[in-house]
BALO-930934 format. One record per residue: residue number from 1; residue in one letter; chain; x negated, y negated, z of N, C-alpha, C in turn. Coordinates in steps of 0.2 Angstrom, whole numbers, m for minus. Example, Ala and Ser with C-alpha at 12.3 -4.5 7.8 and 13.67 -1.06 7.14 Angstrom:
// BALO-930934
  nunu  martor  guvex   n.c1   n.c2   n.c3  ca.c1  ca.c2  ca.c3   c.c1   c.c2   c.c3
     1       a      A    m66     28     39    m62     22     39    m66     16     39
     2       s      A    m64     11     35    m68      5     36    m64      0     39
// end
This chain:
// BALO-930934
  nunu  martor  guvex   n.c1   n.c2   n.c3  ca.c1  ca.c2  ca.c3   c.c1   c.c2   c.c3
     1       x      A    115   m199     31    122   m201     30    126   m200     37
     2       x      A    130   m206     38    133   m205     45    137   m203     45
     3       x      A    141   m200     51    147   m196     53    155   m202     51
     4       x      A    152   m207     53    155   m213     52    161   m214     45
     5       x      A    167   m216     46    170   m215     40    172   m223     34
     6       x      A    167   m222     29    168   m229     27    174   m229     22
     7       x      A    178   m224     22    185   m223     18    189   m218     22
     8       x      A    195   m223     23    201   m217     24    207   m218     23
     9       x      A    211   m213     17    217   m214     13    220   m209     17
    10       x      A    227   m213     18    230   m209     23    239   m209     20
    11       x      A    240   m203     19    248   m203     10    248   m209      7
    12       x      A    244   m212      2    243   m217     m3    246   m214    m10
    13       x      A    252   m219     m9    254   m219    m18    256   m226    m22
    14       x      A    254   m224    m25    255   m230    m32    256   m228    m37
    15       x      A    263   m232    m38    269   m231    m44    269   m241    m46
    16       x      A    270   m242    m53    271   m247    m58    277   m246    m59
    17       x      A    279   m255    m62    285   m256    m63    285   m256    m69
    18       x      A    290   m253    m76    288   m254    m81    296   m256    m85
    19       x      A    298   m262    m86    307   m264    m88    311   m259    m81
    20       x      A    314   m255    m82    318   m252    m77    313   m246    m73
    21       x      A    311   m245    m76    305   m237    m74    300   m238    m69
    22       x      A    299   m233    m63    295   m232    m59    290   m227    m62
    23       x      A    284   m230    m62    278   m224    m65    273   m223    m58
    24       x      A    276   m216    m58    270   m215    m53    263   m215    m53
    25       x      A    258   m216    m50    250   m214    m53    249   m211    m49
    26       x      A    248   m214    m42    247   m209    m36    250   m206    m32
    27       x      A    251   m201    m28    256   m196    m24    254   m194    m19
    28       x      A    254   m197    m13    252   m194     m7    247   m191     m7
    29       x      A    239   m197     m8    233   m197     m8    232   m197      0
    30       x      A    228   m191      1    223   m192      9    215   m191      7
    31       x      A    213   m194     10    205   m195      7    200   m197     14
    32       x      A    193   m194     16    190   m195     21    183   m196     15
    33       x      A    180   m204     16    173   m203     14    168   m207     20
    34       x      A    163   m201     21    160   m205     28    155   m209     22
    35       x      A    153   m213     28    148   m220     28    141   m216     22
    36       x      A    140   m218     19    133   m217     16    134   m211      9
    37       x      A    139   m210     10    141   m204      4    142   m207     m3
    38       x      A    139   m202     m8    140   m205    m15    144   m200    m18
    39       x      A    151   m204    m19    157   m198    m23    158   m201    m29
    40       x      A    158   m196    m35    161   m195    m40    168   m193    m40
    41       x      A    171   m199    m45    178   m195    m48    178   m193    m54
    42       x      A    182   m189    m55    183   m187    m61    192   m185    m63
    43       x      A    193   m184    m68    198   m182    m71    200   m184    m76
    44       x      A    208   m180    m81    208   m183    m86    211   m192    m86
    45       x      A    210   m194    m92    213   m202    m94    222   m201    m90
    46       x      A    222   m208    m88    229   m205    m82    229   m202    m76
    47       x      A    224   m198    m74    224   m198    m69    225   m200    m63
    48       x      A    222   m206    m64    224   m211    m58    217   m211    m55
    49       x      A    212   m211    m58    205   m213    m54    204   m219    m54
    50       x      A    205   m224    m60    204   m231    m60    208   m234    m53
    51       x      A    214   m233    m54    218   m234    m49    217   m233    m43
    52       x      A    213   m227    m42    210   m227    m33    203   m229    m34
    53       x      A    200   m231    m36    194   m235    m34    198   m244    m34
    54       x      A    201   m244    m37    205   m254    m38    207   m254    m30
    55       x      A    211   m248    m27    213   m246    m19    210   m248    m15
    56       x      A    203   m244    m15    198   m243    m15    193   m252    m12
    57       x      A    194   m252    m17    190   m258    m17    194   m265    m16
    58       x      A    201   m266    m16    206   m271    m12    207   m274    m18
    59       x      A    207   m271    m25    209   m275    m31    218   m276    m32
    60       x      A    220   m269    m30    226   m268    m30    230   m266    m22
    61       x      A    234   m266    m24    239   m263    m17    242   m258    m19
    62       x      A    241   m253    m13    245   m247    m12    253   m246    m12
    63       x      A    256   m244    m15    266   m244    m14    266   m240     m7
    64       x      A    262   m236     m6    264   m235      2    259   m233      5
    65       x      A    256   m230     11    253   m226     12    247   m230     17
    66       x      A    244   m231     20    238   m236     21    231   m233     19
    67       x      A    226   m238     16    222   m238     13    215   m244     16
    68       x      A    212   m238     23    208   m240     27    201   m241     23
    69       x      A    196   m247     25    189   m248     22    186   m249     29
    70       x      A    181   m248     31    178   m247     37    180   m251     43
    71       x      A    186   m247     44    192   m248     50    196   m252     50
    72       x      A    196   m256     44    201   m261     42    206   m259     37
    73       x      A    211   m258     41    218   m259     33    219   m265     28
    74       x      A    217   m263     21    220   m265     17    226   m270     18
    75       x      A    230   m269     20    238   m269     17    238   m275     22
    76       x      A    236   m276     28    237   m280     33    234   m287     31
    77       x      A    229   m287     27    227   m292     23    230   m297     18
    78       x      A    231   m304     20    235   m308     17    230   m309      7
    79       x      A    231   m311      3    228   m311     m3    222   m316     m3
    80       x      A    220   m321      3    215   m325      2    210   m321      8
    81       x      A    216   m316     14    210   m313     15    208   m308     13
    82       x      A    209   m306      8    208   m298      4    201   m302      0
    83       x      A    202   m308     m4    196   m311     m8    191   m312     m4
    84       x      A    191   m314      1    185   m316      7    183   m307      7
    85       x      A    188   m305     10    184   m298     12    180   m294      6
    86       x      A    184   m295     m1    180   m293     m6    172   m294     m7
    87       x      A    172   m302     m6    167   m304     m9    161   m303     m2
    88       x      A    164   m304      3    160   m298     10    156   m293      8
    89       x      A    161   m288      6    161   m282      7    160   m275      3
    90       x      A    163   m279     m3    163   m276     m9    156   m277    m17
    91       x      A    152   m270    m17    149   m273    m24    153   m271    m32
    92       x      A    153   m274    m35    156   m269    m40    152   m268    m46
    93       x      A    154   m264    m50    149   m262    m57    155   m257    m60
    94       x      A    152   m263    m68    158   m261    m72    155   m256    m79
    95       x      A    159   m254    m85    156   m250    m89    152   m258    m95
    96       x      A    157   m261    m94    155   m267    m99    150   m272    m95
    97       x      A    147   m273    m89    141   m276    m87    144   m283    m85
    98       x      A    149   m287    m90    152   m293    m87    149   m298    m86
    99       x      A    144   m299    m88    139   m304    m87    140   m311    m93
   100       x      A    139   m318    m90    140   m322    m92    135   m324    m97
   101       x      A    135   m324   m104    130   m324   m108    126   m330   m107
   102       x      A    130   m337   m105    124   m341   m105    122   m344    m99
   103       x      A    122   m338    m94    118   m340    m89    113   m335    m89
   104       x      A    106   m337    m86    101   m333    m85    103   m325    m80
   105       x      A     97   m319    m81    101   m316    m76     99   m317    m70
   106       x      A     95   m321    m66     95   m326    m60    102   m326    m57
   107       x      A    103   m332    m60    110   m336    m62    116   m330    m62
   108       x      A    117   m327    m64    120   m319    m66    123   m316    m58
   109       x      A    116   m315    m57    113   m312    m51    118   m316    m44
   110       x      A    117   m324    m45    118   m327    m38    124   m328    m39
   111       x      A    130   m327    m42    136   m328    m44    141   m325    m37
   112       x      A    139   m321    m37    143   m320    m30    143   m322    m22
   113       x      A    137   m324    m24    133   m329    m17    136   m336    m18
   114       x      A    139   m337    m22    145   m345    m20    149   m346    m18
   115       x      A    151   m339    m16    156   m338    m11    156   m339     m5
   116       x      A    149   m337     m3    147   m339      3    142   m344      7
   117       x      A    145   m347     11    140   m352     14    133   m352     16
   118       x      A    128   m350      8    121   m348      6    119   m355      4
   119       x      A    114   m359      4    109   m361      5    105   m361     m5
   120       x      A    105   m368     m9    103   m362    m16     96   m361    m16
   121       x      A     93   m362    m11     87   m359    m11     85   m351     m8
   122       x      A     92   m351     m4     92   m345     m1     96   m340     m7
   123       x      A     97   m342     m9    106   m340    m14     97   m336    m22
   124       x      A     92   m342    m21     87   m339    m28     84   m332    m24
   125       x      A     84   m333    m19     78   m328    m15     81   m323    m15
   126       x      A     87   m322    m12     93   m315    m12     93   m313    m22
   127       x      A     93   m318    m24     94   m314    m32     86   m311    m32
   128       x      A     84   m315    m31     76   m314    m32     75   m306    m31
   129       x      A     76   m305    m23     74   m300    m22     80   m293    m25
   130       x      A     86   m295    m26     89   m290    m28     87   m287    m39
   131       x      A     83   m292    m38     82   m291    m46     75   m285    m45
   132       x      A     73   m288    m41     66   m284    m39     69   m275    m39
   133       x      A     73   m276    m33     76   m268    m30     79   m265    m36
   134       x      A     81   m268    m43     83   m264    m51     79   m263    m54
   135       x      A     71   m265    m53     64   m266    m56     66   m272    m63
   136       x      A     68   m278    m62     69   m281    m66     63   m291    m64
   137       x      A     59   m286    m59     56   m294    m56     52   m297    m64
   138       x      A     52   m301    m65     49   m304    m73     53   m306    m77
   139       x      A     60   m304    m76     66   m307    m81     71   m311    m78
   140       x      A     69   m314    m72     73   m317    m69     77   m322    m75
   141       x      A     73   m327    m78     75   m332    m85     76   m328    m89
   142       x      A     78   m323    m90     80   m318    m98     87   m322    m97
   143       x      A     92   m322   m104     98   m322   m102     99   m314   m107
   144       x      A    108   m311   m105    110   m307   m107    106   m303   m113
   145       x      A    108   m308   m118    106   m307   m127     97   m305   m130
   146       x      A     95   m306   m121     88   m304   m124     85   m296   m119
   147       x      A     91   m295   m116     90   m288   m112     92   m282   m117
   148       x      A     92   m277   m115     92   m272   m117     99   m270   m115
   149       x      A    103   m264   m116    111   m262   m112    108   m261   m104
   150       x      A    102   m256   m105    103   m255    m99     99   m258    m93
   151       x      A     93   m263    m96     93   m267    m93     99   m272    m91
   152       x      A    103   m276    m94    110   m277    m93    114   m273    m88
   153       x      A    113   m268    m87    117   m263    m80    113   m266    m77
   154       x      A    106   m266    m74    101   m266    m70    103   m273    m68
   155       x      A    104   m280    m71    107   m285    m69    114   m285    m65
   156       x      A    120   m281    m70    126   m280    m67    125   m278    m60
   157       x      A    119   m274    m58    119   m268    m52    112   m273    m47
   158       x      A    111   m277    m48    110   m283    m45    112   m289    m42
   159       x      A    119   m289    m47    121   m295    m43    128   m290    m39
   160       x      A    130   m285    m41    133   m279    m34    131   m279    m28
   161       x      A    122   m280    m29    121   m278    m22    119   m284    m17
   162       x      A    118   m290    m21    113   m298    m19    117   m297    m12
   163       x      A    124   m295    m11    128   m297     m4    129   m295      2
   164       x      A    122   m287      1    121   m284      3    127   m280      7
   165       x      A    132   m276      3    140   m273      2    136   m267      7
   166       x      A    143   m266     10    144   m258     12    145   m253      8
   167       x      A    149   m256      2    155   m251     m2    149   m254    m10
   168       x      A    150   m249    m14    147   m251    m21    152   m246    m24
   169       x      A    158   m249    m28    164   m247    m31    161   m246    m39
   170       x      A    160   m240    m44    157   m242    m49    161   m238    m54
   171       x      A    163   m241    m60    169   m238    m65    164   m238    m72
   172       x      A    166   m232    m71    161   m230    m78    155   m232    m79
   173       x      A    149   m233    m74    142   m237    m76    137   m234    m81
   174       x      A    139   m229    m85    134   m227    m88    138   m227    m94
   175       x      A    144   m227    m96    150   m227   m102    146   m228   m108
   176       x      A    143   m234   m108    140   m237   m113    133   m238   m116
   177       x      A    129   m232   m111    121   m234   m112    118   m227   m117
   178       x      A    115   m227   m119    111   m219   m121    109   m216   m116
   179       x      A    108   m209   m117    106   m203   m113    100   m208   m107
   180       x      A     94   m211   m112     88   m209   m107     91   m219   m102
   181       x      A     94   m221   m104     97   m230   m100    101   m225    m95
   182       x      A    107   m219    m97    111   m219    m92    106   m215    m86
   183       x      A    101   m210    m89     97   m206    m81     94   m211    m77
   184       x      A     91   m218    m81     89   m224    m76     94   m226    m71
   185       x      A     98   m228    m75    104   m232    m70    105   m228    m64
   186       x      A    107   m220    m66    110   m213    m61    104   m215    m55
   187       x      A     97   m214    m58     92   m213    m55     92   m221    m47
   188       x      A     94   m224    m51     96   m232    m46    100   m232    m41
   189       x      A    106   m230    m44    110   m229    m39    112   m222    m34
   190       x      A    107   m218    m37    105   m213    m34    100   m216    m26
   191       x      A     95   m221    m27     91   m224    m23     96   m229    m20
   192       x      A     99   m232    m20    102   m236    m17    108   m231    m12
   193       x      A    106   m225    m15    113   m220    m11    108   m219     m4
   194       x      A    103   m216     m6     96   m212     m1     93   m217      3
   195       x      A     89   m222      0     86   m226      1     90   m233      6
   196       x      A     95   m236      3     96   m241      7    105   m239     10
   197       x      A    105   m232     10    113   m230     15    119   m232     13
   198       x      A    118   m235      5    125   m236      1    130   m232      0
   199       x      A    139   m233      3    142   m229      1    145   m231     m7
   200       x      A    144   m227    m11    145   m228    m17    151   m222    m20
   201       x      A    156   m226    m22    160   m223    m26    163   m222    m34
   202       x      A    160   m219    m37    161   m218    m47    164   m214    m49
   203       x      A    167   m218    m53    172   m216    m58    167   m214    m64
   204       x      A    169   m208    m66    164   m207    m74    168   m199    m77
   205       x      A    167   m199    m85    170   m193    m87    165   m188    m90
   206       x      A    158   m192    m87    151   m188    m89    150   m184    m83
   207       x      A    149   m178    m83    146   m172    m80    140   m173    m77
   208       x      A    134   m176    m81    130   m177    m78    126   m183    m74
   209       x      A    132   m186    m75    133   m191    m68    135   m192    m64
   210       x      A    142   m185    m63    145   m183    m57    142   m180    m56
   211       x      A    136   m175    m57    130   m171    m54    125   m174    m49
   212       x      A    125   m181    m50    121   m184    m46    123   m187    m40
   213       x      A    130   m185    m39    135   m190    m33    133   m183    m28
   214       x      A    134   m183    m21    134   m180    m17    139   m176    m15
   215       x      A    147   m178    m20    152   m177    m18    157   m175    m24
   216       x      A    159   m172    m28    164   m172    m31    172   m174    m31
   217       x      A    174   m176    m34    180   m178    m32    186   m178    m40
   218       x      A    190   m173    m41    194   m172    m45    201   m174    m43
   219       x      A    205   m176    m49    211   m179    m48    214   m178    m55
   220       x      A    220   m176    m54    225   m176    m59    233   m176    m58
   221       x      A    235   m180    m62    241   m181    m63    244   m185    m56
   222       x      A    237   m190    m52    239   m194    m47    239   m190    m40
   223       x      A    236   m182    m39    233   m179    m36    229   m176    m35
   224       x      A    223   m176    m29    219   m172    m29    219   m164    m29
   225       x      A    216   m164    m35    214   m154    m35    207   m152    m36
   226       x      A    203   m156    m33    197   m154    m31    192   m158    m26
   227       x      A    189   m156    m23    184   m157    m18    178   m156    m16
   228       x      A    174   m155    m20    165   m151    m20    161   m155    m16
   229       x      A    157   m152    m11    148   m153    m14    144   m155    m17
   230       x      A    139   m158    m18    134   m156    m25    132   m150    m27
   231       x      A    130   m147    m23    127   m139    m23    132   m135    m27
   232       x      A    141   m137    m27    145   m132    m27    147   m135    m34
   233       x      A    148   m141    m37    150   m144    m41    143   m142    m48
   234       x      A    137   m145    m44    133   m142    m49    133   m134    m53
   235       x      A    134   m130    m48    133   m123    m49    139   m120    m53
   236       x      A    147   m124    m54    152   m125    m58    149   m124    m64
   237       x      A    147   m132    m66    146   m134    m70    137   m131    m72
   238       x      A    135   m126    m71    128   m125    m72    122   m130    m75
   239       x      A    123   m136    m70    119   m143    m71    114   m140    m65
   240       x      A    107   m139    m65    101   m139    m63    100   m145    m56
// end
């Protein structure tokens, strides 16, 4: 992991507008995550965790505060440059997998390579191999309806990475899968943490998926009240 900072929140708040009402969600958020680091959040519904990975990830804008991604401000980005930088920079993975049912997962897979000025031959060989690194090489022509949930993730979490991102933003990726789908997936993006120096940041309300992050990260009522290790969060939580 490098010393390097691939996140820096510096007094970030975010409040909505709702008829005459200001709702706060965040409050003078400061946040350091170096490069290669895999952080769990966690906290209750409300919190404001969905809302700082959306930060996070350039989906939304901050009401104040600047909201740095690998030494680049957010805020200073006009809206077509926030999208360009997204589809650069950004992988995402969602609880619902979002995949387009009557495309193959190939097809699934290359979807975010049309943003870029790829080549389709080059555009099959990028999916190609990112389907390989999910262990799905042989299902290239499957479409959705004939995979499994969590194979389904394993697509979702191949077309995340085809763009080869610094940042892998993932909101609840194991929500929807059983016990033995969701230790695969953890186990993937555990290797994508170790193995290919992904900084990876998750939202989840499962314990034993925040167990697998390198970093805990607690939030409530829009701020942070916790900070762990894995070492220290495990041993909390008496997770092995």
């Amino acid at each position: 992991m490098s010393d390097n900072l691939a996140i820096q929140l510096l007094n970030v708040s975010k409040e909505y507008s709702r008829n005459s009402m200001r709702i706060p969600v965040l409050q003078g958020l400061n946040l350091d995550v170096r490069q290669g680091e895999f952080l769990a959040l966690m906290g209750p519904s409300g919190s404001g965790k969905t809302t700082l990975l959306n930060l996070i990830a350039g989906l939304d804008r901050a009401t104040s505060g600047d909201v740095n991604v690998d030494g680049l401000n957010l805020s200073q980005l006009s809206e077509s440059q926030l999208t360009r930088w997204r589809a650069d920079h950004i992988g995402f993975i969602f609880q619902m997998y979002n995949l387009i049912p009557v495309m193959t997962a190939q097809e699934n897979v290359e979807l975010p390579l049309l943003l870029q000025p790829v080549s389709r031959s080059e555009r099959r060989k990028r999916a190609a191999t990112a389907l390989k690194i999910v262990g799905l090489d042989g299902r290239e022509d499957h479409y959705p309806r004939q995979l499994s949930g969590g194979q389904e993730q394993r697509v979702a979490i191949a077309r995340a990475i085809v763009t080869d991102p610094a940042l892998i933003v993932a909101d609840e990726p194991t929500g929807d899968l059983d016990r033995t789908s969701a230790e695969e997936i953890l186990d993937l993006l555990d290797t994508l943490h170790r193995d290919l120096d992904k900084t990876i940041v998750m939202v989840t309300h499962d314990p034993q998926a925040a167990s697998r992050a390198s970093r805990l990260l607690r939030l409530d009522k829009g701020q942070l009240v916790g900070d762990e290790t894995q070492a220290q969060a495990k041993s909390r939580m008496g997770v092995s």
